[in-house]
C-alpha positions as CSV (number, residue, x, y, z in Angstrom):
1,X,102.7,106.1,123.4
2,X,101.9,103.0,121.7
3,X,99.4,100.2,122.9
4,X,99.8,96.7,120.9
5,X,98.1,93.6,121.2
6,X,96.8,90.1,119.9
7,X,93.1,89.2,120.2
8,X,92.3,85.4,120.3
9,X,89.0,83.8,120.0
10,X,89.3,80.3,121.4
11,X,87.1,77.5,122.4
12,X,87.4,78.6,125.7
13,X,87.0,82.6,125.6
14,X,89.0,85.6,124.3
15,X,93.4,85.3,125.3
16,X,95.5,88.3,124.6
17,X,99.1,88.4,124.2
18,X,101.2,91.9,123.9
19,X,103.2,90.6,121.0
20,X,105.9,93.1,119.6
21,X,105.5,94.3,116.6
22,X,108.9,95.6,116.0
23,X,109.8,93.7,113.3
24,X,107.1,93.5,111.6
25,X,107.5,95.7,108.0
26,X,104.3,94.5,106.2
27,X,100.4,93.6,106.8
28,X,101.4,90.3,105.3
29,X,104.4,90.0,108.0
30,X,101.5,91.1,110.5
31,X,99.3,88.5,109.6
32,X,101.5,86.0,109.3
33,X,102.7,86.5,113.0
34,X,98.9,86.9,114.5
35,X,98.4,83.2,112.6
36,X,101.1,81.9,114.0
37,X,100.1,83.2,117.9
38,X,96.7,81.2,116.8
39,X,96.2,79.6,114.1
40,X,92.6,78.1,114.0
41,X,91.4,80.9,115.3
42,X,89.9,84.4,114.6
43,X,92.6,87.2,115.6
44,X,92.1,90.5,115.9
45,X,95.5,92.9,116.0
46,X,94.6,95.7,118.3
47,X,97.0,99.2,117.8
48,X,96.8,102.6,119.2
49,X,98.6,105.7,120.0
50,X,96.9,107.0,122.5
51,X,94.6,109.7,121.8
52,X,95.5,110.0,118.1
53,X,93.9,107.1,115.7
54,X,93.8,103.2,116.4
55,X,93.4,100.2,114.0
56,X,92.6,96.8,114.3
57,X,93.0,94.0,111.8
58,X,91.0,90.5,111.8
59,X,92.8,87.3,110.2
60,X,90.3,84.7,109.9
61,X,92.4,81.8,109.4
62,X,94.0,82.2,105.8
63,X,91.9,84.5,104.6
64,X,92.4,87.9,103.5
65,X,93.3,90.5,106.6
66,X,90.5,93.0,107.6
67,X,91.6,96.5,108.6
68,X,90.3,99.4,109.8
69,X,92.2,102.3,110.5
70,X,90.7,105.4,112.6
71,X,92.4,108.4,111.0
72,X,95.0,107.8,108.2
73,X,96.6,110.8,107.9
74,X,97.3,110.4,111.6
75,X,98.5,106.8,111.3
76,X,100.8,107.5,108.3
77,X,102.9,109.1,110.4
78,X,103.4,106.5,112.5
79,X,105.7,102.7,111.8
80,X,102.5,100.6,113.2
81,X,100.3,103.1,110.6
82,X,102.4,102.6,107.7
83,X,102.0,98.6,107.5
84,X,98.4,99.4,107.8
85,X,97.5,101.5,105.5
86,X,98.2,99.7,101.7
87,X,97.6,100.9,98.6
88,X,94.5,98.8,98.4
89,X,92.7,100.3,101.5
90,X,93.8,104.2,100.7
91,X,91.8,103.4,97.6
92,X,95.0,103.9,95.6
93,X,94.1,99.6,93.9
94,X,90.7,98.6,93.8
95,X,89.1,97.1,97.2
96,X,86.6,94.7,98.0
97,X,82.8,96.0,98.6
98,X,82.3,97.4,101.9
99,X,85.6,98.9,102.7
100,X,85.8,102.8,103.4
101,X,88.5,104.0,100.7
102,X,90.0,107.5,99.4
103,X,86.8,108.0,97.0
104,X,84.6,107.0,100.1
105,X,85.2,109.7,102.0
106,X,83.8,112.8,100.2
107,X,80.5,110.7,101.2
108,X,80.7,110.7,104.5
109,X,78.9,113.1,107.1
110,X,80.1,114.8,110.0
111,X,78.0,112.1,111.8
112,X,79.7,109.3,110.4
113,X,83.3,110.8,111.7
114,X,84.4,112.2,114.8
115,X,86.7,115.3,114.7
116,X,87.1,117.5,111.1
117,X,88.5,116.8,108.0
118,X,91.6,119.1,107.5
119,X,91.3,121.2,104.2
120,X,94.4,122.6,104.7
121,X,97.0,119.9,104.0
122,X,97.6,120.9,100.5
123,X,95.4,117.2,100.0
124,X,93.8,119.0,96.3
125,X,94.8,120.5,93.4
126,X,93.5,124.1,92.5
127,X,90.4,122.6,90.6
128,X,89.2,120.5,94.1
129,X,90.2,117.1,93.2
130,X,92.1,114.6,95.7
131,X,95.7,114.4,95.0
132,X,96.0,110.3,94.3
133,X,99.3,110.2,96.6
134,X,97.7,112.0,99.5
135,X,96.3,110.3,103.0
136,X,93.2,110.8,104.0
137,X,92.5,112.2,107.5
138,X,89.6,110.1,108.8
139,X,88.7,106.5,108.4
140,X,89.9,104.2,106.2
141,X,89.3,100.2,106.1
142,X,86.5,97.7,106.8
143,X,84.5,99.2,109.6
144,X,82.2,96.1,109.1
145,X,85.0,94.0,110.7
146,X,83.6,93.3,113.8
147,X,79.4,93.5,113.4
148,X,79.3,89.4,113.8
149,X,80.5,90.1,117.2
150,X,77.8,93.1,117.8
151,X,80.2,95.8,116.8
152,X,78.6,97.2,113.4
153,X,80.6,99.8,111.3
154,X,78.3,102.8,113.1
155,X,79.5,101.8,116.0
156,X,83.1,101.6,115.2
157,X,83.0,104.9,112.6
158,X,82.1,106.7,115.8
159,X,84.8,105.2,118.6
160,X,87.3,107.8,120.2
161,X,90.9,106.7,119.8
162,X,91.2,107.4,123.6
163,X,89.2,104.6,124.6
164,X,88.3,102.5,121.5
165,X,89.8,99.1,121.8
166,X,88.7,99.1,125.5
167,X,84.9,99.4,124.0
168,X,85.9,96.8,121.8
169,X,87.0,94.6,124.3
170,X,84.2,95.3,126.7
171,X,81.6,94.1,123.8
172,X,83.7,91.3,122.9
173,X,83.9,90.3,126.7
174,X,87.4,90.4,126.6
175,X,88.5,93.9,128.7
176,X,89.8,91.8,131.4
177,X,92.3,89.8,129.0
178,X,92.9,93.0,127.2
179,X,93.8,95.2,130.7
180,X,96.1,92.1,131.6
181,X,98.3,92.8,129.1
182,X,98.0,97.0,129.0
């Protein structure tokens, strides 16, 4: 089961919308549609299937869309997951600094992630290195994407899919305009 919804910070508090995503075949298309719900105004896109990864991307504006994606290999799998997860943030194009990519993730500890990284998805070759086409199980993104709202990247590297974008909200003072719309 899928949860979906859009984020607004206005002038007068945090407003959340459940806005289908149905249509949507691209983070451009997403982005797009979360600037047109509110346009002057920070959004965050908020997606989860429960109990197996979630994501959330900011659009500040016109600017560039921040995403961060739980577990890729998980989200792959899914339609939501698949506008997600680019080229550019599986480390397949070059990213900007501070986003968590495919060469990233050999550097992580199990501190950093929750759950284990499957070994057995045929993800290498026989000498050990990353096949370039594969998706990473773990996170992937900007996990930064929230820390000017007192959510740093720790803190989001170590949220549960089961109850993550009900932490966010709760930080953000926003679970009661999130729950409206769940």
């Amino acid at each position: 089961m899928y949860f979906t919804a859009l984020l607004a910070r206005t002038d007068d508090g945090w407003e959340a919308s459940d806005t289908e995503f149905d249509d949507v075949e691209s983070l451009d298309e997403l982005a797009d549609l979360a600037r047109e719900a509110a346009p002057d105004d920070t959004v965050l896109v908020c997606i989860e299937q429960e109990g197996v990864w979630f994501g959330v991307v900011r659009i500040d504006g016109e600017d560039d869309p921040r995403v961060f994606v739980s577990d890729a290999a998980r989200a792959m799998r899914s339609a939501y997951g698949e506008i997600l997860l680019t080229d550019e943030l599986l480390g397949r194009r070059s990213a900007d600094d501070g986003m968590l990519a495919l060469d990233d993730l050999d550097d992580l500890t199990d501190d950093d992630v929750a759950g284990d990284r499957d070994t057995d998805d045929n993800d290498s070759d026989d000498d050990g290195a990353l096949d370039p086409d594969a998706v990473p199980r773990g996170p992937v993104g900007d996990a930064g994407l929230l820390a000017d709202f007192g959510i740093d990247a720790a803190a989001v590297l170590t949220l549960s899919a089961d109850d993550a974008l009900s932490e966010i909200a709760e930080t953000l003072g926003a679970a009661d305009v999130l729950e409206a719309v769940r």
